[in-house]
Steps between C-alpha positions, in 0.01 A plus 500: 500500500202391664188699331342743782218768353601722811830473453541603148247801518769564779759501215284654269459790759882506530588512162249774404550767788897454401424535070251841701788623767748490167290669261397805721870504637623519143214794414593662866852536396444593116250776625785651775712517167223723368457666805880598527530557110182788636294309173239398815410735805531371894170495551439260197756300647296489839173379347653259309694331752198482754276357190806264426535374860200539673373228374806267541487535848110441457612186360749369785285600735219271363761249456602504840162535663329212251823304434719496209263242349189783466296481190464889566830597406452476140213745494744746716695465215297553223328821705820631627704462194182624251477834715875566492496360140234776398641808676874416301279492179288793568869697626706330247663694209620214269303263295712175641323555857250193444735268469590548912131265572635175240741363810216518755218375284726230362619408929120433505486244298657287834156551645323263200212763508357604207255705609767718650639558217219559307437769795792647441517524146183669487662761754807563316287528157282757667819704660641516167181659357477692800839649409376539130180667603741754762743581169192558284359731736789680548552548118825322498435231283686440186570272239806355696307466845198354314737261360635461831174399641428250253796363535425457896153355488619279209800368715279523869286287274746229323659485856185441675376234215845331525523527893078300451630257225833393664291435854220325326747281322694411912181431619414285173827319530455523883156370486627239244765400725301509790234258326788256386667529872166481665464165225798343678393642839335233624746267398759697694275539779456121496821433505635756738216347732633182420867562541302684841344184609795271393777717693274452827496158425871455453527716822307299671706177364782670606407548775371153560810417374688723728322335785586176414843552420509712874374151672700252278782768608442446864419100446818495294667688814331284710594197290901623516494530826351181603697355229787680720394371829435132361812494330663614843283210696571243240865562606440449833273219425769332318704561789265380700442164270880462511488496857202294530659292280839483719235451837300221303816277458610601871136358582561199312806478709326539828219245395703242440701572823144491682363208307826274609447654867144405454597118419729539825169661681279202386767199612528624857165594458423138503795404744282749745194319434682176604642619801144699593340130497746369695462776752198441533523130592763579744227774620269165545720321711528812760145488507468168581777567745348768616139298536672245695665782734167634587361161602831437694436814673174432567536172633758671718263780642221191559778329734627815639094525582530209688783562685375792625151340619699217661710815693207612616452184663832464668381847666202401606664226675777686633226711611346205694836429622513835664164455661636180655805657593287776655301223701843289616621836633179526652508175646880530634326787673282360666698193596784758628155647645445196671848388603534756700189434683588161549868567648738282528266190379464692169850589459519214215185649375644857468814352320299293231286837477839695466572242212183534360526890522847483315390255201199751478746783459709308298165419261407840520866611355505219264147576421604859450807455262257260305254740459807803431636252212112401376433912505856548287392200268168659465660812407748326251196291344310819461793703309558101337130512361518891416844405280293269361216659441719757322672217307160342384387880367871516304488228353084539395625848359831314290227283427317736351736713335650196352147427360511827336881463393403163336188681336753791381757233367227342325416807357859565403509148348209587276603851426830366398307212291329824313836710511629213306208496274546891425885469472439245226196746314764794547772268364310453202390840500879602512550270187232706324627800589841458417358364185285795466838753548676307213223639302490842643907489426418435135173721458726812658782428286220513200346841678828683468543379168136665440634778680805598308263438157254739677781738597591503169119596340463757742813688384337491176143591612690794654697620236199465273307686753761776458452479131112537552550819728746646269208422214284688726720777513530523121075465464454773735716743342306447180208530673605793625597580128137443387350681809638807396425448107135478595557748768615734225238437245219509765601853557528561134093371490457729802687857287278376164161517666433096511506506865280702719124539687347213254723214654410636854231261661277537807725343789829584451684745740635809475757700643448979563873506590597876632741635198667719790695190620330413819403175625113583532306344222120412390378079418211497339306218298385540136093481534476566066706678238367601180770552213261782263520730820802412633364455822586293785222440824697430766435370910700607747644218727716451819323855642707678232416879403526750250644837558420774234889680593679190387619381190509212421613238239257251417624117483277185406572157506419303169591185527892460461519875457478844668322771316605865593353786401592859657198673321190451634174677649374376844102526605294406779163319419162499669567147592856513704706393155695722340496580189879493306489629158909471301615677242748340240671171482614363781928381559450126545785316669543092622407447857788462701677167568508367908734253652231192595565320832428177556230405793342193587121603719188371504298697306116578360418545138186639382423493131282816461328404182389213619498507862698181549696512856743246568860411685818528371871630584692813397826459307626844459412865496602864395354839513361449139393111518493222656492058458343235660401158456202251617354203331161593456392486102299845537869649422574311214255750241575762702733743263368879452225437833566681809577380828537602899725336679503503935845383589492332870752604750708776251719744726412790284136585613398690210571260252318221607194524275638589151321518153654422177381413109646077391762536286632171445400141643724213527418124553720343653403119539133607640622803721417838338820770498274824423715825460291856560569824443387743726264777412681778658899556641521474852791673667458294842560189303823616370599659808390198641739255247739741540583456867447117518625351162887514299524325214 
């Protein structure tokens, strides 16, 4: 049992108003024998039950108003008991009445007070001579009742001695016992504060440990399924090689096909560039052809020239032929003119003028079809040179256009020279590749060798996986095993008294939780706690308030544990804190354990000892802790040292900035794995985790 001064004057208190209650009830009864027997009156009876009682009730009342664990109680008793003790001597008839005060005075003893007894002694010594002085003066003293008395004071006396010598001897061999426990005390108290200090270290390796076994867990999760997921793609990659494999050879197939059609390619190839140069000296001979057409035609336009000026000639002749026709008309006139005049003597004269009138006319028709024919040859030599005309422009545009076909054939004879050229580079280039795809045949029949051998290791990386998990499995049960060992013995510190106000420090949190069962509840901050007083100093955070009609259960966060206590006084300060005073031990249980889920932002870190602010990444979090990582060295002495972390782009508003104490640094290959534990639960975490995370 854990020693409490309060609690056994409690039992003291207990134990002594029951040995009280039993003696008076005894005397009560014994005395309503008397009574009935008519040896003691009613009203005797009356007085001595209100001087038995009385002060029993005196007694429970103080009890109840004081508490059971009153230091008053004992003087009730030895006042209460001593007046009812005195009026059953003073009223008693019987020499063996002094015996009814050894049960009480020897009850007292439980108090360890010797002046009490000493107090009380001296009272019953003096009611016994009271008694002796009442008989004397009443002349009833004899032999036998002087006897009597001598016997009492003797035996009040012997008692009292004994009752002195027994309780100096306990509190000798108390004292004694108490030096040689007190000897070892500090030992014990080292220890205990050592087996103290030692559990919160192997909580917080277990709980390092937990950690790390929670994110090998999901790595070795992570690991099974990609083992899963590459042993389903391997599959399909070896279906895929085997296939590749089948489409290589059919590609060998094909090349060999195209490199033969290639060879075909590149012979008429060459019989293209042989009949492209003889194309084009057929091409030559058409346009010398054609060169000697055009000066044909030329030469026929300059005589067809000619021929026309030489027509214009002919009509200016015929034109003079029509003017002398004109005139011989004229003339036939006049001679038929003149004929007449003369008669009969010009009758010869009128005939050759007749004659000469008729050749005219016959000139003037001749004259006329000449110049009708000369008019339709004009007219044909006209459409004659236009046909020519047209011919000479033909044949300049052939001309032409077989200038540009014997350019474009030329062309084609060099672009088929260079065709050639590239057929033979892409021949060769065929050779390589069909070289090349022999290779590729062998190196893919070598892959899905590698493939099958790789197959075959990642079965085994998986099943060993499996094992690994199923290792897990087996290490978190006995962590869980040694969890609740230390769990149990940290509450066993907590119920012995090695656990309380001393290990609180200025900074932690602490919970005023309503003990009605509703959700309202008080965060404050520890400002100082002194252990001789019991007292906590405590800020208010978060606009949080006190209210005087609640109750409240008080809950602070040390570390890896929760200290609860449910008796404690609350007081407002001068200065806004409040002033928290406990009473007892407090019931110390393990923090609670959160599922951690994994996330991957940008984050902040400030070191707050040092002031350091850097970069780095979050890894996981919970509503009692969180990971991350970065690869600055300011981490890497960082254990025990407090840090706040701003987490960029975080869904979950309130938890962006988050404060937590370094409980474990990793290294891995230059980056810095730092686990924290946070200073304080937070419930919108773990809703939070909750509602976005299955394991």
């Amino acid at each position: 049992m854990e020693y409490n001064e309060k609690e056994f004057q409690k039992l003291a208190n207990k134990r002594a108003l029951a040995i009280w209650i039993a003696i008076v009830a005894i005397l009560s009864v014994a005395y309503a024998i008397e009574v009935l027997k008519a040896a003691k009156t009613a009203q005797f009876y009356i007085v001595f039950l209100v001087l038995a009682w009385i002060p029993i009730a005196i007694g429970i009342i103080a009890l109840k108003i004081r508490g059971m664990h009153t230091q008053l109680f004992k003087e009730i008793i030895a006042i209460g008991y001593g007046v009812f003790f005195a009026f059953v001597m003073f009223t008693a008839e019987t020499a063996i009445t002094f015996s009814y005060v050894f049960p009480v005075a020897g009850m007292l003893i439980l108090y360890k007070d010797r002046g009490l007894l000493i107090r009380v002694q001296i009272a019953n010594v003096l009611v016994i001579i009271g008694v002796l002085v009442k008989t004397m003066v009443m002349g009833q003293q004899t032999d036998r009742t002087m006897a009597d008395f001598e016997v009492q004071l003797a035996c009040t006396i012997l008692c009292y001695a004994s009752f002195m010598s027994s309780l100096g001897y306990l509190m000798k061999s108390e004292k004694a016992l108490l030096n040689s426990v007190e000897g070892n005390l500090n030992k014990v108290v080292h220890s205990i504060e050592t087996v103290k200090v030692a559990s919160g270290s192997i909580v917080d390796g277990v709980t390092v440990v937990r950690e790390l076994a929670e994110e090998n867990r999901q790595s070795a999760n992570s690991v099974v399924g990609s083992m899963a997921q590459l042993a389903s793609n391997n599959e399909v990659l070896r279906d895929k090689t085997d296939s590749s494999l089948e489409m290589t050879e059919t590609i060998n197939n094909q090349v060999e096909n195209a490199a033969s059609l290639i060879q075909e390619i590149v012979v008429l190839m060459q019989q293209s560039v042989t009949n492209a140069k003889g194309s084009s000296e057929q091409l030559e001979d058409v346009v010398r052809s054609t060169n000697e057409m055009a000066d044909l035609s030329a030469e026929v336009d300059r005589i067809l020239k000619e021929f026309k000026n030489e027509f214009e000639m002919v009509k200016n002749e015929t034109g003079t032929i029509e003017k002398i026709t004109s005139q011989t008309n004229l003339l036939a006139l006049n001679a038929s003119i003149e004929a007449a005049r003369a008669g009969e003597a010009g009758k010869g004269f009128a005939v050759v003028a007749d004659e000469i009138r008729n050749l005219s006319e016959g000139t003037k028709d001749s004259s006329t079809s000449i110049m009708t024919a000369l008019i339709n040859l004009e007219s044909t030599s006209e459409r004659m040179t236009e046909s020519i005309s047209k011919t000479l422009d033909i044949i300049n545009n052939t001309l032409t256009k077989i200038l540009k076909v014997n350019e474009s054939v030329t062309n084609i004879t060099q672009d088929s020279i260079k065709l050639g050229d590239n057929v033979q580079v892409v021949d060769k280039a065929m050779q390589e590749v069909e070289k090349s795809n022999r290779n590729m045949v062998e190196n893919m029949r070598q892959v899905t060798e590698v493939m099958h051998l790789m197959t075959e290791s990642i079965q085994d990386a998986d099943e060993n996986t499996k094992v690994m998990r199923s290792k897990y499995e087996e290490t978190s049960a006995n962590v869980e095993h040694i969890e609740a060992v230390v769990g149990k013995l940290v509450e066993e510190l907590g119920a012995g008294g090695f656990m309380g106000v001393k290990d609180i420090e200025p900074g932690m949190h602490l919970t005023l939780k309503d003990k009605s069962g509703a959700q309202s509840e008080c965060k404050g901050c520890v400002v100082s706690a002194d252990a001789d007083t019991d007292t906590i100093i405590v800020e208010l955070v978060n606009g949080s308030t006190i209210s005087k009609q609640t109750k409240y259960q008080l809950a602070v966060i040390v570390k890896n544990d929760m200290y609860y206590w449910d008796t404690f006084r609350i007081t407002e300060s001068n200065d806004g804190y409040y002033k928290i005073i406990t009473e007892g031990n407090p019931r110390v249980v393990n923090r609670r354990k959160h599922p951690r889920m994994p996330i991957k932002n940008t984050c902040n870190i400030r070191i707050d000892e040092s002031g350091d602010s850097f970069d780095g990444k979050m890894v996981n979090i919970s509503a009692g802790g969180f990971a991350l990582s970065s690869r600055n060295v300011a981490l890497h002495d960082s254990k025990g040292q407090h840090v706040t972390v701003k987490i960029n782009n975080f869904d979950l508003g309130s938890a962006r900035q988050l404060y937590g104490c370094v409980i474990r640094v990793t290294d891995n290959d230059g980056e810095f794995i730092v686990g924290c534990r946070m200073l304080e639960e937070r419930d919108d975490i773990k809703e939070y985790v909750k509602a976005n995370y299955s394991e």
